[in-house]
Gaussian input, Z-matrix of N, CA and C with variables (Angstrom, degrees):
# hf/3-21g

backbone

0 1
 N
 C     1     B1
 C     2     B2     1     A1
 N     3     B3     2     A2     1     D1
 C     4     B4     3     A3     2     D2
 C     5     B5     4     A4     3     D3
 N     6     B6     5     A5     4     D4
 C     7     B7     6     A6     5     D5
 C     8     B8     7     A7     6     D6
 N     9     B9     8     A8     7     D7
 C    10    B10     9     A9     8     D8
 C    11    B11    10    A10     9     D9
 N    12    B12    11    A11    10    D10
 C    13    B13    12    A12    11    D11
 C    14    B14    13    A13    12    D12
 N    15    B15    14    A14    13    D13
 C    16    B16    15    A15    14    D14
 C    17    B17    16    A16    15    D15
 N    18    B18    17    A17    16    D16
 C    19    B19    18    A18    17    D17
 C    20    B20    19    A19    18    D18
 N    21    B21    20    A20    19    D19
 C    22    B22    21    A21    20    D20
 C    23    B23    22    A22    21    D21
 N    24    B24    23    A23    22    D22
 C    25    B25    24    A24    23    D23
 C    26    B26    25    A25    24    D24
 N    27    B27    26    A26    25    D25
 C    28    B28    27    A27    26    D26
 C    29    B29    28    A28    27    D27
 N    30    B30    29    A29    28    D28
 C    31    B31    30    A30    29    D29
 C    32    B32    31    A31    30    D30
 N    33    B33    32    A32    31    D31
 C    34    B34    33    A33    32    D32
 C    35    B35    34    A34    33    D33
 N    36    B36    35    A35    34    D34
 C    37    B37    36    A36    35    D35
 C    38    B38    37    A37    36    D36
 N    39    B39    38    A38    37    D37
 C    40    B40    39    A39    38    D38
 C    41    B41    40    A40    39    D39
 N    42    B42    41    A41    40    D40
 C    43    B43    42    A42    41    D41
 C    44    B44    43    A43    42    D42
 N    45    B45    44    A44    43    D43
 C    46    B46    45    A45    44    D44
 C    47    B47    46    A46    45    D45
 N    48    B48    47    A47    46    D46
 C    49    B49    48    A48    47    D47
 C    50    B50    49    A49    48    D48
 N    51    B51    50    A50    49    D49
 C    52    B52    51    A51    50    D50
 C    53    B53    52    A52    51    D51
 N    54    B54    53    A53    52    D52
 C    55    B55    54    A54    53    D53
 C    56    B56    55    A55    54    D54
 N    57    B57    56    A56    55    D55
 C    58    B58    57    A57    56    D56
 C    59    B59    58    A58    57    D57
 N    60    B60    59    A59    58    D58
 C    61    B61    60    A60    59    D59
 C    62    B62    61    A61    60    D60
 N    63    B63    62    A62    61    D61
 C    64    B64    63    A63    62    D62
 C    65    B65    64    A64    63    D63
 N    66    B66    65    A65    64    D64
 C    67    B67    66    A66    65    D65
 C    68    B68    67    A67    66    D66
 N    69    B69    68    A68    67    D67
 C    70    B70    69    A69    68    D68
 C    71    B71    70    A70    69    D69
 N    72    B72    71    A71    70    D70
 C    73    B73    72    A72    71    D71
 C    74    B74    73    A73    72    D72
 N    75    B75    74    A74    73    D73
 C    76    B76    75    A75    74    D74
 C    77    B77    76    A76    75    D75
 N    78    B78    77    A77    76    D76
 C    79    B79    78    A78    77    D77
 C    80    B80    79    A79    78    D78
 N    81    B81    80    A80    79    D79
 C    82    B82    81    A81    80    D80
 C    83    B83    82    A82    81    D81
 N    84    B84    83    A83    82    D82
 C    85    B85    84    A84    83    D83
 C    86    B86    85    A85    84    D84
 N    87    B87    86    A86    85    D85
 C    88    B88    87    A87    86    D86
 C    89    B89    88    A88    87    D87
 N    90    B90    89    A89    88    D88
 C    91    B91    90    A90    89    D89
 C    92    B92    91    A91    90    D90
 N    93    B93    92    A92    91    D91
 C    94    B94    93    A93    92    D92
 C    95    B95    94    A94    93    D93
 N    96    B96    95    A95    94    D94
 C    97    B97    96    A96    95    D95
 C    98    B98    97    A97    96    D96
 N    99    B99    98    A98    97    D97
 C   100   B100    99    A99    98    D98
 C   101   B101   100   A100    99    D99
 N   102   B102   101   A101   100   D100
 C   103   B103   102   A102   101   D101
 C   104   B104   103   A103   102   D102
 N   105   B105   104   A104   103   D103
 C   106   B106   105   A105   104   D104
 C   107   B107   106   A106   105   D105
 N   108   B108   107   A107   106   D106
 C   109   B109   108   A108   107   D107
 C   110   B110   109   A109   108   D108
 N   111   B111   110   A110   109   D109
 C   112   B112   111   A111   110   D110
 C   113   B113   112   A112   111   D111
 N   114   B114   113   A113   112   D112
 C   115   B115   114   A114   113   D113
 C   116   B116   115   A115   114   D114
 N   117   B117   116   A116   115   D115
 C   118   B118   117   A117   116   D116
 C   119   B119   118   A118   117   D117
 N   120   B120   119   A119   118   D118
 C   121   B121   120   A120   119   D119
 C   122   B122   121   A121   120   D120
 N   123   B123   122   A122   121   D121
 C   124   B124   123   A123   122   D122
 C   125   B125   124   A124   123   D123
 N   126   B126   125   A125   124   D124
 C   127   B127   126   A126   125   D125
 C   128   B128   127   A127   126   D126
 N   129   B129   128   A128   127   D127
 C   130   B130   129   A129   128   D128
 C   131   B131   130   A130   129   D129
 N   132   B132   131   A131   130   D130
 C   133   B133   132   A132   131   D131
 C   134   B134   133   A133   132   D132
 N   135   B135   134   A134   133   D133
 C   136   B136   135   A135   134   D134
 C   137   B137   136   A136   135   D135
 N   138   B138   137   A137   136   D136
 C   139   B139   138   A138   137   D137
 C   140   B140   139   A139   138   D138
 N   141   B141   140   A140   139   D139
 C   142   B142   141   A141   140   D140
 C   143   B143   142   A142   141   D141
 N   144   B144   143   A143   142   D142
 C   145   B145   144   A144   143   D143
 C   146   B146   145   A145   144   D144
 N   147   B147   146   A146   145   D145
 C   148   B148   147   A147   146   D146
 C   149   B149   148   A148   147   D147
 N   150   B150   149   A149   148   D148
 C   151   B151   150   A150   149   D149
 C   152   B152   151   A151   150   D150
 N   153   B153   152   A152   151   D151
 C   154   B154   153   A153   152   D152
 C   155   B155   154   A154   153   D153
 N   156   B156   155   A155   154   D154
 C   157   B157   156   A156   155   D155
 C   158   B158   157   A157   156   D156
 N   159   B159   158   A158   157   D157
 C   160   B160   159   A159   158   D158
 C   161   B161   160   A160   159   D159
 N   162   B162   161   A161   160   D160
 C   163   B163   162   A162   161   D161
 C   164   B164   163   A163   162   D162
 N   165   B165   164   A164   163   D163
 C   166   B166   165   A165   164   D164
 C   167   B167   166   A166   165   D165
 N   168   B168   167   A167   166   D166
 C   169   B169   168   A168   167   D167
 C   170   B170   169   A169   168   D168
 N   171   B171   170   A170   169   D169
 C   172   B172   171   A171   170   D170
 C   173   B173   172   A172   171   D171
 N   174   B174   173   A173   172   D172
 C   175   B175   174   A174   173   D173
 C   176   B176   175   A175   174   D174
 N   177   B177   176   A176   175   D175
 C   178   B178   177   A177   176   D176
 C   179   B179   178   A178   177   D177
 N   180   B180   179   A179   178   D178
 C   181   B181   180   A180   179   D179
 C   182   B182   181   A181   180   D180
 N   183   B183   182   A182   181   D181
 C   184   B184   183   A183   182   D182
 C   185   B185   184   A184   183   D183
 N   186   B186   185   A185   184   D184
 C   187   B187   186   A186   185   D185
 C   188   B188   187   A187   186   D186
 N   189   B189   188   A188   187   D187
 C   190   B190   189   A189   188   D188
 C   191   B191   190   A190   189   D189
 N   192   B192   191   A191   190   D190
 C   193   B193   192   A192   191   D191
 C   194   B194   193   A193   192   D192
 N   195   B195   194   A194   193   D193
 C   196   B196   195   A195   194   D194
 C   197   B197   196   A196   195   D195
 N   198   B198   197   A197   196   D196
 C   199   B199   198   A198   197   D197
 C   200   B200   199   A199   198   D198
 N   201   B201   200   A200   199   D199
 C   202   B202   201   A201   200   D200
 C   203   B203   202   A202   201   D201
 N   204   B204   203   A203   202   D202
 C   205   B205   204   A204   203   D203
 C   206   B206   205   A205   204   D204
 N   207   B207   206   A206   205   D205
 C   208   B208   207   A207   206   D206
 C   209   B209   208   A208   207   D207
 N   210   B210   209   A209   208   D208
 C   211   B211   210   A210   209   D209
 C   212   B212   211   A211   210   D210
 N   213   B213   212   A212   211   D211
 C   214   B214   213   A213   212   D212
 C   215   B215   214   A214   213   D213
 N   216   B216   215   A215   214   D214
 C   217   B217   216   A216   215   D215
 C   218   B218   217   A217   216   D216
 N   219   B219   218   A218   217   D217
 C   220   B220   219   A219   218   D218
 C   221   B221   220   A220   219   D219
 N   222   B222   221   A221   220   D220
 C   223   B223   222   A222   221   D221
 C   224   B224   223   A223   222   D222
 N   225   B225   224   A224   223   D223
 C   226   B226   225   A225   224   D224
 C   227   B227   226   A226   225   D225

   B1=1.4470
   B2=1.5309
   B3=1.4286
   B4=1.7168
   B5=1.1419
   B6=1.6125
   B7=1.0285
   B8=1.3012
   B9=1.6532
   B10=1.0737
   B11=1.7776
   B12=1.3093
   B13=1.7728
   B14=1.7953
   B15=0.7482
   B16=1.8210
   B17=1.3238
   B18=1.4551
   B19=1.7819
   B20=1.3482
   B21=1.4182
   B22=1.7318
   B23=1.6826
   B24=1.8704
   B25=1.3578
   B26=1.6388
   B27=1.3301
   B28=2.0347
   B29=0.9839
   B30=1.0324
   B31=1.7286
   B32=1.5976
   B33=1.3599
   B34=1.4295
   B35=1.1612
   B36=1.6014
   B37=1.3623
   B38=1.2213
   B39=1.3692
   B40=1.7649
   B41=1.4764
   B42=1.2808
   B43=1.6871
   B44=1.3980
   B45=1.3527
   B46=1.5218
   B47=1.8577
   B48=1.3783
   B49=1.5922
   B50=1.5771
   B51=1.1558
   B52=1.7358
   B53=1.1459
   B54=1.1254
   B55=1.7631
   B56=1.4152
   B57=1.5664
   B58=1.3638
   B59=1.4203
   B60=1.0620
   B61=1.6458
   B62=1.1918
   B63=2.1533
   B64=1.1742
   B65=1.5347
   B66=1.7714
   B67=1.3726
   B68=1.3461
   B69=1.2771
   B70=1.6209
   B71=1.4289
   B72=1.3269
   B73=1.3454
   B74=2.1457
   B75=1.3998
   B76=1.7636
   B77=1.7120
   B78=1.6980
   B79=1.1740
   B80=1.7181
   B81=1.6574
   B82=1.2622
   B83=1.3852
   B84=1.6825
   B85=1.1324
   B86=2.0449
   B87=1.2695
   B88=1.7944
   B89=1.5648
   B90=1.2125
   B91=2.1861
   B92=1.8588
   B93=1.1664
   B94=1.4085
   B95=1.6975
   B96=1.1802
   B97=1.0881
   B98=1.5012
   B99=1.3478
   B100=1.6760
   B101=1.3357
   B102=1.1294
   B103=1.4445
   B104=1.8751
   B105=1.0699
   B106=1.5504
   B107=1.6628
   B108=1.2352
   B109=1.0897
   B110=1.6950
   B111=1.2812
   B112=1.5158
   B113=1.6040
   B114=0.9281
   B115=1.4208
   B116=1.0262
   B117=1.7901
   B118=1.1574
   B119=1.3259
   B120=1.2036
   B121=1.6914
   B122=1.3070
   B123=1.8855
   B124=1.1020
   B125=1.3806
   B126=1.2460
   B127=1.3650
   B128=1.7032
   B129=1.2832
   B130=1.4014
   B131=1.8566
   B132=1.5650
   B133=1.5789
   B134=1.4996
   B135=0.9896
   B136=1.3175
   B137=1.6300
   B138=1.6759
   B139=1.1968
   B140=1.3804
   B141=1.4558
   B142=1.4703
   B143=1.8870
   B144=1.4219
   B145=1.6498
   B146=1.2303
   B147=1.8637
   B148=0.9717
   B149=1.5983
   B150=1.1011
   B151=1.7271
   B152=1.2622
   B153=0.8502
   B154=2.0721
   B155=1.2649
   B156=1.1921
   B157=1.3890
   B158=1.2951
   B159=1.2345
   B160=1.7269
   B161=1.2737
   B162=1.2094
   B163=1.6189
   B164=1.3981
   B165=1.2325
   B166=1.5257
   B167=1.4953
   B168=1.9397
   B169=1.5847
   B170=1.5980
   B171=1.2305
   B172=1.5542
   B173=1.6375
   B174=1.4596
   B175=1.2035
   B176=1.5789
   B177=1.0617
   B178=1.2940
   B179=1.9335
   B180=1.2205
   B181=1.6395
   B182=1.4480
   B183=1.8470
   B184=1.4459
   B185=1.4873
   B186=1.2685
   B187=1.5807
   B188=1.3133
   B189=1.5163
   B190=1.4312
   B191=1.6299
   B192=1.3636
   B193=1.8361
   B194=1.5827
   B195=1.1404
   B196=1.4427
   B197=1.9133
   B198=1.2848
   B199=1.7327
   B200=1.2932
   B201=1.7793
   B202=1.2539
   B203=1.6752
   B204=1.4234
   B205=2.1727
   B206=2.1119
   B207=1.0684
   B208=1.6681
   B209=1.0848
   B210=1.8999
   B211=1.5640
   B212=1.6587
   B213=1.5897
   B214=1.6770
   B215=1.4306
   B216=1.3237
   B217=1.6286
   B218=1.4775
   B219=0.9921
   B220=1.8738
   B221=1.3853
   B222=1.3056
   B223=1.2392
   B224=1.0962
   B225=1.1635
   B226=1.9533
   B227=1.6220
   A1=108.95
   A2=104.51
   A3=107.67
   A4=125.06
   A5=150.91
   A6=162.57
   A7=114.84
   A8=132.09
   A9=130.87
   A10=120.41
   A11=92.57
   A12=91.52
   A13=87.80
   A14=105.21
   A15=135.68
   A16=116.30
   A17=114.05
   A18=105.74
   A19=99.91
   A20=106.50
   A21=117.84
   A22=92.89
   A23=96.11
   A24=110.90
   A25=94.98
   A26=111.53
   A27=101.13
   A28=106.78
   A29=105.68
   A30=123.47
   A31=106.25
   A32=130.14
   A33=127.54
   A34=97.37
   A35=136.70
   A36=144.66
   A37=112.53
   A38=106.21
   A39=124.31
   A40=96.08
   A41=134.37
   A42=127.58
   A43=119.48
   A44=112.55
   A45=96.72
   A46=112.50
   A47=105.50
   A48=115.45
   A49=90.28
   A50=126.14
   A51=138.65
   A52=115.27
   A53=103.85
   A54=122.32
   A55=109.76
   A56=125.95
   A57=136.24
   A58=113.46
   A59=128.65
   A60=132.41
   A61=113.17
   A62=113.32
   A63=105.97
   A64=137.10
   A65=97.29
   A66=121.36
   A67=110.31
   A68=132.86
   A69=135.03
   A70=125.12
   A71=121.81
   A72=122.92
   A73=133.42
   A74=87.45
   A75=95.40
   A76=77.89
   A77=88.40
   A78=133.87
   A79=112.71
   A80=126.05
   A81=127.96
   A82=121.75
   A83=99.34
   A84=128.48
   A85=133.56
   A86=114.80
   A87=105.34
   A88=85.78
   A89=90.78
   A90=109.81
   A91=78.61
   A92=104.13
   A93=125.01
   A94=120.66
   A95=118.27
   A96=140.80
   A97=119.62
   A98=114.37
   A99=130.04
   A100=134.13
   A101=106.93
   A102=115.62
   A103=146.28
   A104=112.68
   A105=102.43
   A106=110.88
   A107=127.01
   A108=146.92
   A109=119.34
   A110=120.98
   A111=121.57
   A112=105.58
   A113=159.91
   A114=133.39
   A115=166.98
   A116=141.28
   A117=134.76
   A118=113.66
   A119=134.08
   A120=138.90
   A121=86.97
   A122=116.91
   A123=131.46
   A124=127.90
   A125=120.58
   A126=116.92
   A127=131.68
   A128=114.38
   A129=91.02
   A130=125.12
   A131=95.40
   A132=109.37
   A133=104.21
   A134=137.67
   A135=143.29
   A136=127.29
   A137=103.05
   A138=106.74
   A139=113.75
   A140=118.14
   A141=141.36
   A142=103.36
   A143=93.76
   A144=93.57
   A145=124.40
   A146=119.86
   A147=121.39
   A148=95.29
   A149=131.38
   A150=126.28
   A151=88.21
   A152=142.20
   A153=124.61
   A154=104.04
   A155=139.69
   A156=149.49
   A157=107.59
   A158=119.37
   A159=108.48
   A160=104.75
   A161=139.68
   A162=111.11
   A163=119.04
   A164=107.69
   A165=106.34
   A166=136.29
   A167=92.44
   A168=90.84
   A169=100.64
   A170=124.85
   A171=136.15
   A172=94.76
   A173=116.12
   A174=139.37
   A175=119.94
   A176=125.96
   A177=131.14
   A178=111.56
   A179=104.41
   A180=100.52
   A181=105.37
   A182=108.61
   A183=99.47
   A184=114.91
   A185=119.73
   A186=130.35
   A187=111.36
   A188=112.31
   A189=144.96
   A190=118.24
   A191=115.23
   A192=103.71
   A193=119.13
   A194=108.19
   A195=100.81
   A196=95.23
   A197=112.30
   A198=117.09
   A199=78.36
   A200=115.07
   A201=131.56
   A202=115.89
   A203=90.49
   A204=89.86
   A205=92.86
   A206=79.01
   A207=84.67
   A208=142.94
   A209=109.74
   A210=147.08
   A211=104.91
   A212=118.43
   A213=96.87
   A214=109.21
   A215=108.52
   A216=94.19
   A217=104.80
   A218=116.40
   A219=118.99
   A220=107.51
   A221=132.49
   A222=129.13
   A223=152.45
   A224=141.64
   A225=144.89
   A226=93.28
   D1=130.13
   D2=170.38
   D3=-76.85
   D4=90.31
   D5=158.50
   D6=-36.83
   D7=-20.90
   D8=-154.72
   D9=-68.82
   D10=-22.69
   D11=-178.83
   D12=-129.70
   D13=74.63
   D14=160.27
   D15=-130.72
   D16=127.58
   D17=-174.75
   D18=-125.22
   D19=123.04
   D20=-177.38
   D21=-101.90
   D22=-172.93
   D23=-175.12
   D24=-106.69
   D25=128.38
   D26=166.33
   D27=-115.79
   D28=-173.02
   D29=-171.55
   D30=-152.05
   D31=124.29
   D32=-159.66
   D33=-131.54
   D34=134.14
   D35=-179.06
   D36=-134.05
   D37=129.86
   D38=-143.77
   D39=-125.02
   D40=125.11
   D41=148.23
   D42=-58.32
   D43=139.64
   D44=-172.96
   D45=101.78
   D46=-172.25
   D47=-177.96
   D48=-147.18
   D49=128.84
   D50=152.21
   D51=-100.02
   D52=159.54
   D53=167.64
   D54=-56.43
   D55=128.84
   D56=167.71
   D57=-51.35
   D58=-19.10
   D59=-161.19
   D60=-104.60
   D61=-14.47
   D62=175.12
   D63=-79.90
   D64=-1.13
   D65=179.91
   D66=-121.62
   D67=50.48
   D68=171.64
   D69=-45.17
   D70=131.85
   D71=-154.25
   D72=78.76
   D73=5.64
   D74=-166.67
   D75=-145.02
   D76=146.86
   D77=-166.09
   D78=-82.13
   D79=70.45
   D80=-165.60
   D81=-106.80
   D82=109.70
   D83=178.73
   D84=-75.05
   D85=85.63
   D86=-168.61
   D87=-83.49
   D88=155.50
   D89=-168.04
   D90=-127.02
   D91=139.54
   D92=148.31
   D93=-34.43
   D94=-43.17
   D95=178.68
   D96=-56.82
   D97=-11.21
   D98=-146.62
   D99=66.75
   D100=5.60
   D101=160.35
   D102=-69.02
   D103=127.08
   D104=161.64
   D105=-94.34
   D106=149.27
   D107=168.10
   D108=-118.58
   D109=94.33
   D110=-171.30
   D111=-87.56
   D112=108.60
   D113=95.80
   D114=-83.91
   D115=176.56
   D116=-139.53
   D117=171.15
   D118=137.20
   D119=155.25
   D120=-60.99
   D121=145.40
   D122=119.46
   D123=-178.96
   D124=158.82
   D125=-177.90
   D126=-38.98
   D127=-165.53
   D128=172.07
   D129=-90.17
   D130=-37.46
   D131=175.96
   D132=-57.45
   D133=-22.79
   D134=162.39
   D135=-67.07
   D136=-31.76
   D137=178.42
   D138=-97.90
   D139=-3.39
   D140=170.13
   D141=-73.21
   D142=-49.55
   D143=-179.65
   D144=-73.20
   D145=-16.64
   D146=177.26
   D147=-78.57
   D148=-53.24
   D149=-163.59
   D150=-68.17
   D151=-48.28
   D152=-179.44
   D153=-46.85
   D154=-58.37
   D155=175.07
   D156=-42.51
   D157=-73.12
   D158=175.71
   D159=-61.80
   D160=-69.05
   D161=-175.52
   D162=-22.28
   D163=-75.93
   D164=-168.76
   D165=-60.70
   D166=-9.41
   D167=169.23
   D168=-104.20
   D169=33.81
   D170=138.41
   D171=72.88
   D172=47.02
   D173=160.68
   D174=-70.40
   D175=145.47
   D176=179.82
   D177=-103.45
   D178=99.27
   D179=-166.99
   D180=-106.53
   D181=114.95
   D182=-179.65
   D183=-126.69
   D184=37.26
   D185=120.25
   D186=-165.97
   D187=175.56
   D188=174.69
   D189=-115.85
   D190=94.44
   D191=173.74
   D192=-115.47
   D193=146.72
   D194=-172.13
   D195=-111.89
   D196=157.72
   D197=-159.60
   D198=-116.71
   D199=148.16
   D200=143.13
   D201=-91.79
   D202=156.87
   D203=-175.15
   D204=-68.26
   D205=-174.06
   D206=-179.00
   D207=-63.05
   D208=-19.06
   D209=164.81
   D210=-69.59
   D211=-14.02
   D212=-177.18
   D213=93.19
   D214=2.36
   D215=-173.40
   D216=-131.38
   D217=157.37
   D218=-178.37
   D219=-76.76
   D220=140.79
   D221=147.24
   D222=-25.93
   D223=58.13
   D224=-126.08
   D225=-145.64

């Protein structure tokens, strides 16, 4: 099955604190803790472009979660 134009909910966890502006359109969370917390609906080529993005701005990413709706099932 192609997942590719399916848009889930993620959740992105960042070491560190970034600038709010470097992720426009997504939901960015700094935790006391030193954390960023990103989320956002989106597809996958989208969620590919977001992890290119933190790589290259030499981000420390220590997880990736994807949310089910409330039934347990992905959005499709």
């Amino acid at each position: 099955m192609n997942h590719s134009d399916h848009f889930y909910e993620y959740q992105i966890r960042l070491e560190g604190h970034v600038r709010e502006d470097w992720f426009d359109g997504l939901l960015v969370a700094l935790h006391p803790e030193g954390e960023t917390v990103i989320s956002g609906r989106m597809d996958q080529a989208a969620l590919h472009g977001l992890l290119t993005r933190i790589r290259d701005l030499g981000l420390v990413l220590i997880s990736v979660q994807r949310y089910l709706d409330e039934k347990g099932t992905s959005d499709e």
